[in-house]
Phi, psi and omega in degrees: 000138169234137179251104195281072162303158182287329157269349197186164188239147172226136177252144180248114199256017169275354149276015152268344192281000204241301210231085155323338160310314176341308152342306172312316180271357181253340159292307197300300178315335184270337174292283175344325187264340172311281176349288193254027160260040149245012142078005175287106175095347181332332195246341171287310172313321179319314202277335134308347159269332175283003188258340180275318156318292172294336223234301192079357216211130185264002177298301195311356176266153196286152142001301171334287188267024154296285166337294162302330170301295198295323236254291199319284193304280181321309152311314163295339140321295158306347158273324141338255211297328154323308171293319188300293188330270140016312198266337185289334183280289196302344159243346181089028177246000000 
């Protein structure tokens, strides 16, 4: 399990001893911290999450910042799926 906290992630790798898929989720997440240590959207996203946090419901948010949300889960995908690779040439798994 990853638990997306505002400064840090916390992983639980006993899912991965269950599901090697697992993986996936924990590469997307490590995507998330690329993403915004690139400092594009950053400050904004914070406050979509603390907005999502307090809230539970993603209606309250404008088109914008859908947009930008939905943008963040791509990107972090593609980073995600870069590192798998990667790990896939360089280690062979």
């Amino acid at each position: 399990m990853v638990t997306k906290h505002t400064n840090y992630l916390e992983v639980s790798v006993g899912l991965l001893e269950k599901d090697p898929r697992e993986i996936f989720s924990i590469l997307h997440e490590i995507g998330h911290v690329i993403v915004s240590s690139g400092g594009k959207n950053s400050k904004t996203m914070e406050n979509i999450y603390r907005r999502m946090e307090e809230d539970e419901n993603e209606s309250g948010l404008s088109d914008e910042e859908l947009g930008i949300l939905l943008q963040d889960e791509r990107d972090a995908w593609a980073e995600a799926l870069k590192m798998a690779r990667r790990i896939k040439k360089e280690k062979g798994v």
